[in-house]
Residue frames as qw, qx, qy, qz and C-alpha x, y, z in Angstrom:
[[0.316, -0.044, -0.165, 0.933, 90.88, 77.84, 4.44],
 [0.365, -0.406, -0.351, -0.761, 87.40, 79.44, 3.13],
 [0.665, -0.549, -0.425, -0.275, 85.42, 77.55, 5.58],
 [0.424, -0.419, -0.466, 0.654, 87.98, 78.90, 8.74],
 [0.155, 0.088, 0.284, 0.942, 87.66, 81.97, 7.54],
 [0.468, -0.462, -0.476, -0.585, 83.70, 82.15, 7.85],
 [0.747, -0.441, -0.478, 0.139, 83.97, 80.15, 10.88],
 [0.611, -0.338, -0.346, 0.626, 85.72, 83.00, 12.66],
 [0.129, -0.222, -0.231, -0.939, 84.05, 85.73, 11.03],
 [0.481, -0.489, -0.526, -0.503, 80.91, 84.07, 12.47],
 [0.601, -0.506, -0.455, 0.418, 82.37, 83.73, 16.29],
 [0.493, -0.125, -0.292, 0.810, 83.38, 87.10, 15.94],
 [0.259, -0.357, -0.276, -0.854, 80.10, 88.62, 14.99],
 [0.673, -0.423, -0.546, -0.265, 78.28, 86.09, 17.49],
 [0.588, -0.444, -0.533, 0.415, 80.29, 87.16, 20.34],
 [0.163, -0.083, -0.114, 0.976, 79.13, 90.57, 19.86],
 [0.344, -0.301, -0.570, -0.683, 76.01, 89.44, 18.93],
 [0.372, -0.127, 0.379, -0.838, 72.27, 89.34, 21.02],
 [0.265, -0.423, -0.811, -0.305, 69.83, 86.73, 20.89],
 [0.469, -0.453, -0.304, -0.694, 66.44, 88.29, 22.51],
 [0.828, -0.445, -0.136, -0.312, 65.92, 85.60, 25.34],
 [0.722, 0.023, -0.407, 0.560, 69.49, 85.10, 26.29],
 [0.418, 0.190, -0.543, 0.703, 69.21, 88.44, 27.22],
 [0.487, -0.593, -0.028, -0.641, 66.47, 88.76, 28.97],
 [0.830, -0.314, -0.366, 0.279, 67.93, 85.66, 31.15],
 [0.600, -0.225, -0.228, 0.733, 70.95, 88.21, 32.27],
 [0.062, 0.878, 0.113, 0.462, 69.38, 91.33, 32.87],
 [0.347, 0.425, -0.322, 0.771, 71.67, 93.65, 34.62],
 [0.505, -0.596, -0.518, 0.349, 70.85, 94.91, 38.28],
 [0.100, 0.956, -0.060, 0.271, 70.90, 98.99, 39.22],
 [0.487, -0.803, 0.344, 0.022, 73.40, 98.33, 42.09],
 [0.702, 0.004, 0.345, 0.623, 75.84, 96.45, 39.72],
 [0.399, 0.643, 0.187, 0.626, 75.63, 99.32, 37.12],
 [0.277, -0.950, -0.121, -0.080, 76.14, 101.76, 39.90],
 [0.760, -0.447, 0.277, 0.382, 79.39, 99.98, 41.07],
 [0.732, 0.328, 0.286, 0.524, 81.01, 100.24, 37.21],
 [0.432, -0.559, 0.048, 0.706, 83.67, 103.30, 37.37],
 [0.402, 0.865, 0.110, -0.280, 82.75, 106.31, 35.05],
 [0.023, 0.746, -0.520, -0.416, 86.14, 105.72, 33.39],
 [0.477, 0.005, 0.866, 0.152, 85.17, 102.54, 32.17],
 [0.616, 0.617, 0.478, -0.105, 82.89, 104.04, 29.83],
 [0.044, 0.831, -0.283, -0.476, 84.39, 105.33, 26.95],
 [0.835, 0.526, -0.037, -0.159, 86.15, 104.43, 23.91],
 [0.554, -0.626, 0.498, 0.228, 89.12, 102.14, 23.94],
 [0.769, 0.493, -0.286, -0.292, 91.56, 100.69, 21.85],
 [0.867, -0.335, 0.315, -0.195, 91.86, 97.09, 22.66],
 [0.538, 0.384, -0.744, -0.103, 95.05, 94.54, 21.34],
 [0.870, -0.264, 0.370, -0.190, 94.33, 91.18, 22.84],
 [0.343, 0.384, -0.857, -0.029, 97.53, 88.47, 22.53],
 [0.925, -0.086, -0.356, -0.107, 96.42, 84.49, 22.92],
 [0.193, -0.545, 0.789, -0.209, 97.92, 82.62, 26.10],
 [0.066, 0.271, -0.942, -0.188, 96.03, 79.69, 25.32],
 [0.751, 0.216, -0.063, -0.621, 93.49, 77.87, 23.73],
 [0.594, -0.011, 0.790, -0.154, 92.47, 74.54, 23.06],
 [0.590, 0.605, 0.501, -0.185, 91.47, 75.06, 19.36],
 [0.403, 0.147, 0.432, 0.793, 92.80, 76.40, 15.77],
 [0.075, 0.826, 0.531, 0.176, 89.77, 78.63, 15.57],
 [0.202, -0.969, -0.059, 0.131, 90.64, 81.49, 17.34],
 [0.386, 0.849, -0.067, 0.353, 92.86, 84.25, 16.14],
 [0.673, 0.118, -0.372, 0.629, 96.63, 84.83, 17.81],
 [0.089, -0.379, -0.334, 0.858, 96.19, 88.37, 18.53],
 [0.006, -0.790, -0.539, -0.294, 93.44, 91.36, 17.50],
 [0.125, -0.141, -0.175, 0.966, 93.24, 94.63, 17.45],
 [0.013, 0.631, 0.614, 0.474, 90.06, 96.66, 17.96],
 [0.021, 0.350, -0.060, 0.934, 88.07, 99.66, 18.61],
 [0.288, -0.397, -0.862, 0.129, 85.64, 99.34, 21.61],
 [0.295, -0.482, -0.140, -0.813, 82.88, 101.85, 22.55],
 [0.200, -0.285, -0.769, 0.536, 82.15, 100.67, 26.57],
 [0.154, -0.277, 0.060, -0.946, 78.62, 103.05, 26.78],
 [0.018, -0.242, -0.880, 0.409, 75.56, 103.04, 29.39],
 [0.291, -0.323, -0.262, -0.862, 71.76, 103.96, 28.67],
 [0.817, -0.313, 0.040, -0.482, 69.26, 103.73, 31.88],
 [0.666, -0.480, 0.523, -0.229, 70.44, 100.47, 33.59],
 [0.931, 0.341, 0.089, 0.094, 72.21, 98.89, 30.09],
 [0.138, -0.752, 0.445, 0.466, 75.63, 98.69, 29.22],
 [0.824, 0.472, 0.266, -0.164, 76.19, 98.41, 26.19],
 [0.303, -0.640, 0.476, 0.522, 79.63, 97.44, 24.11],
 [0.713, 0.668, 0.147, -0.153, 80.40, 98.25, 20.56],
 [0.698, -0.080, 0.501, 0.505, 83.23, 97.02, 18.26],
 [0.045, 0.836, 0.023, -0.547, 83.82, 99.81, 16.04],
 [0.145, -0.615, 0.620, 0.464, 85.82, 97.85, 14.15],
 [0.085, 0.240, 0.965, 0.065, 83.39, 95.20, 13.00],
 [0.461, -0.233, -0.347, -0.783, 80.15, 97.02, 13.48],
 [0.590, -0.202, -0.782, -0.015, 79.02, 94.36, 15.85],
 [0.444, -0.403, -0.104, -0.793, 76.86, 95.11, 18.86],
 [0.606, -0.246, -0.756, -0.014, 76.34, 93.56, 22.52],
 [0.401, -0.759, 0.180, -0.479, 74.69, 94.14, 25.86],
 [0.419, 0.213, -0.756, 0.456, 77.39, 92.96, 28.63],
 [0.739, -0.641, -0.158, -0.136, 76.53, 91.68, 32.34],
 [0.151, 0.758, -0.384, 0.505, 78.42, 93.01, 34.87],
 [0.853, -0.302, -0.411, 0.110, 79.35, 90.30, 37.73],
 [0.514, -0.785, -0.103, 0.330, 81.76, 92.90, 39.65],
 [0.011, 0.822, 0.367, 0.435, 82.91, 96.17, 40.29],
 [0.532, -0.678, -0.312, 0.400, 84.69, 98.39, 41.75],
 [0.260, 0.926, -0.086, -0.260, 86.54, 101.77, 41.14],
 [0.137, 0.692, -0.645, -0.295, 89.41, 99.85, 39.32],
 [0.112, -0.244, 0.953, 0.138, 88.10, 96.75, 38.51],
 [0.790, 0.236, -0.035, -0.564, 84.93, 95.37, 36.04],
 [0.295, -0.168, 0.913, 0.226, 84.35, 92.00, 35.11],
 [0.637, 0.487, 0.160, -0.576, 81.47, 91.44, 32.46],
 [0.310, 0.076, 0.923, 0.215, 80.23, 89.09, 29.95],
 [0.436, 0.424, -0.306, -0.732, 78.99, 89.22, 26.84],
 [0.512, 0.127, 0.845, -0.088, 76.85, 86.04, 25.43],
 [0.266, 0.551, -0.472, -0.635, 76.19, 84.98, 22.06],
 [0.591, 0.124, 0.787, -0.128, 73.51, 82.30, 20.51],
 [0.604, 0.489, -0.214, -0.592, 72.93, 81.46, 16.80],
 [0.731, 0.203, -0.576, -0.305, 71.67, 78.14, 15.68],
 [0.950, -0.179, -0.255, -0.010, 73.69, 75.69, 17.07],
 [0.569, 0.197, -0.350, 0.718, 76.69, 77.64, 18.18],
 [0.268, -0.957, -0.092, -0.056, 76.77, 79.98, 21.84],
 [0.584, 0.443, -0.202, 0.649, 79.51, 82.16, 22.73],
 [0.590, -0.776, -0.104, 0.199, 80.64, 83.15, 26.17],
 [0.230, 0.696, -0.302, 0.610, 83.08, 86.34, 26.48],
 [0.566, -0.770, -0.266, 0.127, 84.19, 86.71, 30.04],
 [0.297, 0.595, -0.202, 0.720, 86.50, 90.17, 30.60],
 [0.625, -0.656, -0.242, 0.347, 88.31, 90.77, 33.55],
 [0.482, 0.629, -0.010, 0.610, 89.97, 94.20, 33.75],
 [0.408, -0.568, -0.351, 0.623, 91.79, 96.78, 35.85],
 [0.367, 0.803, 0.209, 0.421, 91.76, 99.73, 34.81],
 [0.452, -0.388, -0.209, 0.776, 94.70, 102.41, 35.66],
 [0.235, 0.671, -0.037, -0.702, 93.26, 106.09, 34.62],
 [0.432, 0.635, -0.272, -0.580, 93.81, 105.92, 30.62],
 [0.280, 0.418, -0.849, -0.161, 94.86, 102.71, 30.11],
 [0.834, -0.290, 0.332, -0.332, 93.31, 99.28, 31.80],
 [0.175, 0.475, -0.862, -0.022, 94.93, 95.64, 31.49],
 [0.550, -0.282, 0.616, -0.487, 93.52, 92.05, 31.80],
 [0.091, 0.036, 0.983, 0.155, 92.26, 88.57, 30.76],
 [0.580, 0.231, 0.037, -0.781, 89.60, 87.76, 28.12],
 [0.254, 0.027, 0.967, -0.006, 88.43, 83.87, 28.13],
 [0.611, 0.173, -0.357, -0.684, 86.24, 83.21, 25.04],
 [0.409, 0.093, 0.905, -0.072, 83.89, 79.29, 25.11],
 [0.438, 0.204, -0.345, -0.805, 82.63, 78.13, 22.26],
 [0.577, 0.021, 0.722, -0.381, 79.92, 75.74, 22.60],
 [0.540, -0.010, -0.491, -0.684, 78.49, 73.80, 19.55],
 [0.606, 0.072, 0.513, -0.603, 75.13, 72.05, 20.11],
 [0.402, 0.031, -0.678, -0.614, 73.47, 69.00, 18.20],
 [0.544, -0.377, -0.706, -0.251, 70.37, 68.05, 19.44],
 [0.539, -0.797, 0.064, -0.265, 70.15, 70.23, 22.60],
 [0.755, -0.641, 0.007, 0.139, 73.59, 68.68, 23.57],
 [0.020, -0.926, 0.323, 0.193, 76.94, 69.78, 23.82],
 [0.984, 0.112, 0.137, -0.027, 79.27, 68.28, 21.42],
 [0.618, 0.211, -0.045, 0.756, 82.53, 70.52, 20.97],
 [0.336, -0.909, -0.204, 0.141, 83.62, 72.75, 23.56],
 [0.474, 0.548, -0.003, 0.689, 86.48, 75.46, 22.11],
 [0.483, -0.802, -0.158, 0.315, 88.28, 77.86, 24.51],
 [0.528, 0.410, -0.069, 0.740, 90.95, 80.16, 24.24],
 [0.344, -0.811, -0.249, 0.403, 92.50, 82.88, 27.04],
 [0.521, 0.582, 0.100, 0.616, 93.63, 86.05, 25.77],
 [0.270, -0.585, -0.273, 0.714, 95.68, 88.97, 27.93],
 [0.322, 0.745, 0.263, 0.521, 94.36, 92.36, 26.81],
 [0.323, -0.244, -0.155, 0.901, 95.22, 95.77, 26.88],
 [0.063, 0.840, 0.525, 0.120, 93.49, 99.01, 26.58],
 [0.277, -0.106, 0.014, 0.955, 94.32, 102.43, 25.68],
 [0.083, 0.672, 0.553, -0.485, 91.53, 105.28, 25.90],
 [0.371, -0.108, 0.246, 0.889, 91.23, 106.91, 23.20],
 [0.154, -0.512, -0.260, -0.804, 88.04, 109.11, 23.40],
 [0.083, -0.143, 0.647, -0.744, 86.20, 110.10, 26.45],
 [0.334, 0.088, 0.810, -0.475, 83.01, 108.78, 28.50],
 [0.287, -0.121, -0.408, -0.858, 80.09, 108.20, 27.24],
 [0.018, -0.299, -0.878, 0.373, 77.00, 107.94, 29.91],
 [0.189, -0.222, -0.263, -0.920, 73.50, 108.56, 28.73],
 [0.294, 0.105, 0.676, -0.668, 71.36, 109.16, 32.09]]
């Protein structure tokens, strides 16, 4: 029980976590970060429910506190609820609809986030598909999934620093 327990304390810090050279592979573009809808930035609170997964690892449902904010041509999303910290890549865009990814490498374990959302004024709605990869010897040796529908409720306003 200890050693899930760690093991899902560590996927949930690593998929909020940075490695250095992961992201400099996925720097962001100005004309994606233009596209992302000033109501996306702000501060949300997020309950994600499991539709299915391929693993015991991952948690049923979650509740957290997300900070969605942009400095100069980063966006950057914080878990309020954790403390945990990640810059997201934005893959499309539009005034009701972001997708972005959030990537996560330590040791032998990476973590792919991919969030699709709509967003309706105060509220947004959508699907968040988590892959865990583990690695021995540069190759992939257990691949862990899990889809979760989320929700979002706004509960502070924007936060864009030009």
């Amino acid at each position: 029980m200890m050693k899930r327990i760690i093991l899902l304390f560590f996927i949930l810090l690593s998929g909020f976590g940075t490695n250095v050279a992961f992201a400099e592979e996925t720097k962001l573009l100005t004309a994606e970060i233009s596209m992302v809808p000033n109501n996306f930035y702000g501060t949300w609170r997020v309950v994600s429910k499991m539709s299915n997964s391929n693993s015991t690892i991952f948690k049923e449902k979650s509740l957290d506190i997300w900070n969605l904010s942009r400095t100069g041509d980063v966006i950057t999303l914080c878990n309020l609820f954790n403390g945990a910290t990640a810059q997201i890549t934005v893959s499309e865009a539009d005034k009701k609809h972001v997708v972005f990814t959030k990537y996560g490498k330590q040791k032998d374990k990476e973590l792919v986030d991919r969030v699709e959302i709509s967003i309706k004024g105060d509220s947004f709605e959508g699907v968040d598909k988590i892959m865990l990869k583990t690695y021995v010897d540069g190759k992939i040796v257990k691949t862990e999934s899990a889809k979760y529908h989320i929700t979002g409720e706004k509960i502070g306003g924007g936060n864009i620093i030009e």
